[in-house]
VODREN-843727 format. One record per residue: x, y, z of N, C-alpha, C in turn. Coordinates in steps of 0.02 Angstrom, whole numbers, plus 50000, padded with zeros to 5 digits. Example, Ala and Ser with C-alpha at 12.3 -4.5 7.8 and 13.67 -1.06 7.14 Angstrom:
<pts>
506604971650390506154977550390506604983550390/506424988850354506844994750357506455000250394/
</pts>
This chain:
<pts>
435285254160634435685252960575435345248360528/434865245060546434635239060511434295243060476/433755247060511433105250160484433555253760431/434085256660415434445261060366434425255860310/434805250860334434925245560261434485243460237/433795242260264433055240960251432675245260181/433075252760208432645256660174433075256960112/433715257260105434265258560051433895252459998/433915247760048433845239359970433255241759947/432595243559993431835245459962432065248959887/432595253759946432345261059867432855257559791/433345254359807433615252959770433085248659710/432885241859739432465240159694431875245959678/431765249259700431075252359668431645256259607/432315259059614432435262559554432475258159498/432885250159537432875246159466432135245559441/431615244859469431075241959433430795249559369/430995253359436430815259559374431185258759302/431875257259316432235256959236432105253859225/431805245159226431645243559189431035244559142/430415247259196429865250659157430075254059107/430685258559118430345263559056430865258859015/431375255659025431585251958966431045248558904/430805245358960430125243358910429645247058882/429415251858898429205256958858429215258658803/429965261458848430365265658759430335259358697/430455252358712430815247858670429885247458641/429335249658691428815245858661428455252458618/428755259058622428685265558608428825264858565/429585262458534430015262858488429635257558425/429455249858440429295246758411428585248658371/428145250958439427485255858386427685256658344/428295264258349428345267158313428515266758246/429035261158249429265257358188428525253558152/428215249358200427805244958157427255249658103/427135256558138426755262458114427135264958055/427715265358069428085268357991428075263957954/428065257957940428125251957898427585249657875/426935249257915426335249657891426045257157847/426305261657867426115267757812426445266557750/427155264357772427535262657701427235259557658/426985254157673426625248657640426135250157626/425785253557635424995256957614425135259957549/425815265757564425975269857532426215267557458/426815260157469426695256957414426055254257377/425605250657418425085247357401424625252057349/424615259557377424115265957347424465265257276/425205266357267425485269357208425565265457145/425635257157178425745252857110424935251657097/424355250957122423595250857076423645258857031/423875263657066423755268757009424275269356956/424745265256940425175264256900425065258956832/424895254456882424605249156822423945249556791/423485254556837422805258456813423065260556765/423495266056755423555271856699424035267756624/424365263856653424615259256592424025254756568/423695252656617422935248756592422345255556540/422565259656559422225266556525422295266756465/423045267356476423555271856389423225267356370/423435260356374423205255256317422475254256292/422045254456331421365255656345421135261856283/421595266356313421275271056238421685270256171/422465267456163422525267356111422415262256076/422085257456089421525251156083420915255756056/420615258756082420075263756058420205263356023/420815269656001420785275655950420935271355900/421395264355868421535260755836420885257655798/420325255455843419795253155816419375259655792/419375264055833419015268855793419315271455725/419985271155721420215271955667419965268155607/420175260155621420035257055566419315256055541/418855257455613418125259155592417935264455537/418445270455560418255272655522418385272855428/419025269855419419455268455392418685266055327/418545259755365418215253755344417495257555310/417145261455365416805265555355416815269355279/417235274255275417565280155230417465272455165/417935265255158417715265055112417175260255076/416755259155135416045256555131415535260755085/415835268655110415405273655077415765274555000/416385274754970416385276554925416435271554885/416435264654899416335259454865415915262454812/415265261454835414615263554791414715268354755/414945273854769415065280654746415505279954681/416025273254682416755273554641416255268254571/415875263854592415645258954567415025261854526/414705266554546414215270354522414425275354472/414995280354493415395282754428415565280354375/415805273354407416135268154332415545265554278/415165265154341414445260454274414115268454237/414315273054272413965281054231414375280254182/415015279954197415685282154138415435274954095/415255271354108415325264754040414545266254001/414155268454046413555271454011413595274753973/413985281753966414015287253933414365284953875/415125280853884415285277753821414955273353793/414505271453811414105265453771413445269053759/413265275453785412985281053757413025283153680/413895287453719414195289053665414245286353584/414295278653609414615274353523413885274453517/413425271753552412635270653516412385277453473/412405283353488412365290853473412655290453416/413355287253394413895289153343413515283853295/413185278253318412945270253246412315275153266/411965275853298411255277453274411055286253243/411615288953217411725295753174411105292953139/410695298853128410045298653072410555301652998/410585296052972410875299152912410465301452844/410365307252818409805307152768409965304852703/409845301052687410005297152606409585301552544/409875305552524409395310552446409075305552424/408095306052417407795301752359407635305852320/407115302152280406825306052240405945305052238/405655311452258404825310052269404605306852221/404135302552245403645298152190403755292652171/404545289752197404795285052178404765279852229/404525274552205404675267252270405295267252277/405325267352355405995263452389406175255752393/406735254452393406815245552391407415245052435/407585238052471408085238252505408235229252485/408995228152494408905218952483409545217352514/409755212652554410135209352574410825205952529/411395206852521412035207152456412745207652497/413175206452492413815206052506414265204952452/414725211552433415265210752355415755210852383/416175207352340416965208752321417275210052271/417685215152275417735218152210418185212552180/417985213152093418085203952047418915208752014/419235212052049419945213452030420035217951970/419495219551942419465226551886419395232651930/419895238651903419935244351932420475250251878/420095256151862420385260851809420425265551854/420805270751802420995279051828420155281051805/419635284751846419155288651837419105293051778/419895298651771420075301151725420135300251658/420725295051656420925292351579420535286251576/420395280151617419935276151579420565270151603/421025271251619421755267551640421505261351677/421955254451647421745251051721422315251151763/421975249551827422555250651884422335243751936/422955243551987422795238052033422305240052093/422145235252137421505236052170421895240952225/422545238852234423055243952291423015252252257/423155251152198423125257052163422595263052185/422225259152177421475261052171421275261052258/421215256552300421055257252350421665258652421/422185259552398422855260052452423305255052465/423905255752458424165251352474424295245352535/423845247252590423785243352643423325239552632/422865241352573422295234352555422605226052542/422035224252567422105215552562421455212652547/421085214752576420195210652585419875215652597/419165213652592418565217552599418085217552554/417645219352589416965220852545416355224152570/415715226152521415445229752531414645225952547/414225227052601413705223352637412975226752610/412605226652578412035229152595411585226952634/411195228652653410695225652714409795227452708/409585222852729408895224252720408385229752758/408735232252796408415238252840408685244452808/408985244052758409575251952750409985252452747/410325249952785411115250852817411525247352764/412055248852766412625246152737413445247052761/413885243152762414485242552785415125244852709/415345246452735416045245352678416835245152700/417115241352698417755239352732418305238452671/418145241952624418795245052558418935252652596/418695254352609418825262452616419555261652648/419925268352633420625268252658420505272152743/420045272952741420005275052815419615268252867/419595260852839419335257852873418685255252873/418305251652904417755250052890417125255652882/416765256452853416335263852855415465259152837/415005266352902414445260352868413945267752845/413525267352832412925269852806412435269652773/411805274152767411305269852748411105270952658/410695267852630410455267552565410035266952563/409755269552503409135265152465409175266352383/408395259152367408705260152286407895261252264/408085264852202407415268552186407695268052122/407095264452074407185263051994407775259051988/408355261151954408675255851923409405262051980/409365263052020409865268052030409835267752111/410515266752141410645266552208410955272452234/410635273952285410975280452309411115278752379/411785280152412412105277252474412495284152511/412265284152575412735291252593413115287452660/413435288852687414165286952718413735289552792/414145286852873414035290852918414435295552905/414865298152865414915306952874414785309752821/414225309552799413845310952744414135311952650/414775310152682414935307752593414555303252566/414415302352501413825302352460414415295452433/414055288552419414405283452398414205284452309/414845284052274414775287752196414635278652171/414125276052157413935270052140413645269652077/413865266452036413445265851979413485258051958/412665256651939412205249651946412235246651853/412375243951834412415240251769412085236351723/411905229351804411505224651782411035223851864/410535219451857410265218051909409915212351897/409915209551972409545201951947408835201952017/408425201652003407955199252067407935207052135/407785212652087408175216652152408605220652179/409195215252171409865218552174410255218452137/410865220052152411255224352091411715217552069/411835216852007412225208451995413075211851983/413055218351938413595221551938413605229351933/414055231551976414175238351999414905240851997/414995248452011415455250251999415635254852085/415925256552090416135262852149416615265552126/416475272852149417235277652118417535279752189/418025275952234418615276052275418695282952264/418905290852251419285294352251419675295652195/419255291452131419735296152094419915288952048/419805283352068419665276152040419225272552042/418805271151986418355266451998418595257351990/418155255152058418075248152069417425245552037/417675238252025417055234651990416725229452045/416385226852036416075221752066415435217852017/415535210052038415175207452007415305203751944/
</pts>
């Protein structure tokens, strides 16, 4: 009977020791298992937030680019037409300062007469306030005679040719002359012919003269 109870307690502990083996097992099976899912987890996070903040580090990365390339180019585009806009303008101020030089330097031909010395002399008139009708012989006022918007003016001769006149009802007018014998002949830049007639003369030039305005003659002198 002993040897029976001997063997019962043996086997008994050998089943407890078995449960507890595999208790521990499983619990150390189980814990792997867990510490393995939790470490993948964490990887799994670890992988996803660098490629997240990569691609936001990206976007910005290129629209940082494209911004500078923009304004490069921007800057660019008007580096180049600077010159281009600045070079037009000094053409365009050329051509008008072309233009007006073309319009004062008109070759104007002044009618002489062959055989005759030319003379030119330096003079500035104002007309001395005598002025008639051409026609009847009438006198009239200098407005009369030269327009009613007159006030001042006078007429320039010059020693190269040229001459100015700032009575005209169209404004200052210049053109060139010359005087040959006792008689001045003056043509306009638009080739109207200045109707002048010479009286007296002192040294030269003319001491008193006449102009026929359109239809009235002015005195001078």
């Amino acid at each position: 009977m002993a040897g029976k109870h001997a063997a019962s307690a043996n086997g008994g502990k050998k089943a407890a020791v078995i449960v507890i083996i595999a208790v521990l097992a499983a619990a150390l099976i189980g814990g792997g298992i867990f510490f393995f899912v939790n470490m993948n987890s964490q990887k799994d996070k670890d992988k996803k937030t660098p490629v997240e903040i990569t691609s936001a580090e990206t976007t910005a990365q290129v629209s940082t680019a494209r911004q500078s390339q923009t304004s490069g180019t921007k800057e660019s585009e008007k580096a180049s037409q600077t010159p281009a806009q600045n070079q037009t303008g000094a053409q365009q101020s050329a051509e008008d300062s072309g233009s007006q030089g073309t319009t004062a330097a008109v070759d104007i031909v002044v009618p002489t007469q062959e055989g005759v010395k030319a003379s030119y002399f330096n003079a500035t008139y104002i007309p001395n306030g005598e002025a008639q009708d051409a026609e009847t012989g009438n006198p009239v006022s200098l407005r009369e005679a030269l327009g009613a918007g007159y006030s001042e003016g006078a007429v320039t001769f010059n020693a190269d040719g040229t001459f100015t006149d700032s009575l005209t009802a169209a404004g200052e007018m210049t053109g060139k002359y010359v005087v040959q014998g006792e008689k001045i002949t003056a043509t306009y830049s638009d080739d109207r012919n200045m109707e002048i007639t010479v009286t007296e003369w002192n040294d030269g030039a003319p001491s008193r003269f006449s102009v026929n305005y359109g239809g009235c003659i002015v005195f001078f002198g």
